[in-house]
C-alpha positions as CSV (number, residue, x, y, z in Angstrom):
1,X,-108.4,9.5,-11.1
2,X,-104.8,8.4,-10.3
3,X,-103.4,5.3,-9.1
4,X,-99.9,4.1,-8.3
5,X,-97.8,3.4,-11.5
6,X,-97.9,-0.7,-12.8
7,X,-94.7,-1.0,-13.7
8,X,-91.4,0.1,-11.9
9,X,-88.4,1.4,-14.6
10,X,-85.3,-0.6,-14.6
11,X,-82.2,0.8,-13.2
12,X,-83.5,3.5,-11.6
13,X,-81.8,5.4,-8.7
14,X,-81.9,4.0,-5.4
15,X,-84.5,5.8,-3.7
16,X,-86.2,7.3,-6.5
17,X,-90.0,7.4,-7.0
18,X,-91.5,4.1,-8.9
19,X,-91.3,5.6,-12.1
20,X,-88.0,7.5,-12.2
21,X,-86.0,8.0,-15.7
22,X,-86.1,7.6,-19.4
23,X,-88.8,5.5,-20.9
24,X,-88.9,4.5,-24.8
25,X,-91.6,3.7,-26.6
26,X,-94.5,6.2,-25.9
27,X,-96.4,6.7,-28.6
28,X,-98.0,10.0,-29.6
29,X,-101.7,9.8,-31.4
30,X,-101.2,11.2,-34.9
31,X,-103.0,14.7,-35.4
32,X,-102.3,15.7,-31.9
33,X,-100.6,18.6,-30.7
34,X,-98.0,16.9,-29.9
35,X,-97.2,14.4,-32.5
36,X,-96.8,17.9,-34.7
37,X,-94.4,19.0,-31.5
38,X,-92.2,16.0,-31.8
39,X,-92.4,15.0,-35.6
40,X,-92.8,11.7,-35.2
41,X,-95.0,8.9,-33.6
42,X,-92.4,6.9,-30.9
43,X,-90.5,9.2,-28.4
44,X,-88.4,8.4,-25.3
45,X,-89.1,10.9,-22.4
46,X,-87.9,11.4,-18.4
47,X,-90.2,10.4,-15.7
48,X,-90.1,10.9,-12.0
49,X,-93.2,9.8,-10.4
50,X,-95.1,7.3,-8.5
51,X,-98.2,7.6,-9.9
52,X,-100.6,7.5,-13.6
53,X,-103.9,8.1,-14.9
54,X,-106.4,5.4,-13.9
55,X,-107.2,3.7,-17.1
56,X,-111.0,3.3,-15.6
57,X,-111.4,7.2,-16.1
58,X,-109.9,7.8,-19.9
59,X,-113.3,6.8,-21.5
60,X,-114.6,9.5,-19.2
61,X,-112.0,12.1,-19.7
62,X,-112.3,11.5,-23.7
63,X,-116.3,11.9,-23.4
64,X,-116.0,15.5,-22.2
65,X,-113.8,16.3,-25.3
66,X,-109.8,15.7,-23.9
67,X,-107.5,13.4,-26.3
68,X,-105.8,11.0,-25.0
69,X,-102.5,11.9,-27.1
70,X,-99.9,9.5,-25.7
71,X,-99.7,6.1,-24.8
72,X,-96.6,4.0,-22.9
73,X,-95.2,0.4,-24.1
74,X,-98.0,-0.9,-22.1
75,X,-100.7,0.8,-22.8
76,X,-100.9,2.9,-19.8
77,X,-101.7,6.9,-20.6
78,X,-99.1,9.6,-20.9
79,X,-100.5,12.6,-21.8
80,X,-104.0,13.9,-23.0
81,X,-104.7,17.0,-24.0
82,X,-107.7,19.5,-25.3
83,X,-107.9,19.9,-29.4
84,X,-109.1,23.4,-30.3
85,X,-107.1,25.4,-27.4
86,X,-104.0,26.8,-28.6
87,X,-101.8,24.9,-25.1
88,X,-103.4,22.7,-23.0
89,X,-100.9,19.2,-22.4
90,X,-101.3,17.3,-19.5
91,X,-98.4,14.7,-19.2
92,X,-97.1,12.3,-17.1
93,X,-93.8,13.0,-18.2
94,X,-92.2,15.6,-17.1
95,X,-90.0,18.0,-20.5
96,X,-87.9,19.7,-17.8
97,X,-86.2,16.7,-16.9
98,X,-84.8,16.1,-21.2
99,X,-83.8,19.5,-21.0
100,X,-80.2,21.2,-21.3
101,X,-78.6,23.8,-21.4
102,X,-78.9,25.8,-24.9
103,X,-81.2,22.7,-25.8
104,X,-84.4,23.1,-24.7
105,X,-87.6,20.1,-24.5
106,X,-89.7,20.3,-27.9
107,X,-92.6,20.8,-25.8
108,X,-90.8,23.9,-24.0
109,X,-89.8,25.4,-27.2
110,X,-93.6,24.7,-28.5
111,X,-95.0,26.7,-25.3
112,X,-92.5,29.4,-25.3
113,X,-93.1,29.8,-29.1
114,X,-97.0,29.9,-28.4
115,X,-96.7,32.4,-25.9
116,X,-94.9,34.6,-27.6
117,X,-97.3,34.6,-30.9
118,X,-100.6,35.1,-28.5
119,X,-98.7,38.2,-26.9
120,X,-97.3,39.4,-29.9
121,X,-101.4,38.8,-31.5
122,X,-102.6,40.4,-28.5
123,X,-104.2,43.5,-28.3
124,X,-103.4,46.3,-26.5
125,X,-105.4,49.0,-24.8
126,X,-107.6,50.9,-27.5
127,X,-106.3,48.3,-30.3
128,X,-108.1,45.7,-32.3
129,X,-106.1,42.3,-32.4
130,X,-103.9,41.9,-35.1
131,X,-103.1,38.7,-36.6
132,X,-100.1,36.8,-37.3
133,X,-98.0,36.8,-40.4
134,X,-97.5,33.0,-40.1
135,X,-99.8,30.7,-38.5
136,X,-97.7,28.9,-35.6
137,X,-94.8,30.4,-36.3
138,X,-92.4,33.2,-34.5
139,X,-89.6,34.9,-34.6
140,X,-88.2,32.3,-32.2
141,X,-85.2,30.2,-32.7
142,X,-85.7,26.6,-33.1
């Protein structure tokens, strides 16, 4: 289901995996979870990794209901991800890595901000689940 990455990127830091730093050009399947993260269909993200998805197995990872939700500038898969769960990413890319301080990833802020709206939705001992005021949204800054 993996295989070493294609395609090195260039410049990267001596001794760094294969795929190590920023690429441009991934492209995020509209209607996915996170094409409504970002806000837009072309992001640059951080790698640091020396391996990707087989592309033999996406036809059989999208036949038992993933999506594949992200593609690179060569076609090779990114991220997938499962439609009707409230957070389920997979990615090759890794958010921690775009992150600073006071700044967080998109994707972090998404995930904290889910979290936080299941826990707050969440029942407690004796109580019936109560729903949310606003769909998706929290008390969270953005």
């Amino acid at each position: 289901m993996i295989t070493p990455v294609l395609c090195a990127v260039p410049n990267r830091a001596p001794g760094a995996p294969k795929l190590s730093g920023p690429i441009a050009g991934i492209r995020l399947q509209p209607g996915s979870l996170l094409h409504s993260i970002y806000g837009r269909e072309l992001v640059v993200e951080e790698h640091f990794c020396n391996y990707e998805v087989n592309p033999e197995y996406v036809a059989q990872f999208e036949a038992t209901g993933l999506l594949a939700a992200a593609w690179g500038p060569q076609g090779e898969l990114k991220a997938m991800e499962r439609p009707g769960h409230r957070f389920h990413l997979a990615m090759l890319y890794q958010p921690q890595l775009s992150s600073q301080p006071g700044k967080p990833h998109p994707v972090v802020i998404a995930y904290c901000r889910q979290q936080h709206n299941s826990a707050r939705a969440a029942p407690g001992p004796g109580q019936r689940r109560r729903p949310s005021s606003l769909p998706g949204r929290s008390s969270l800054p953005e």
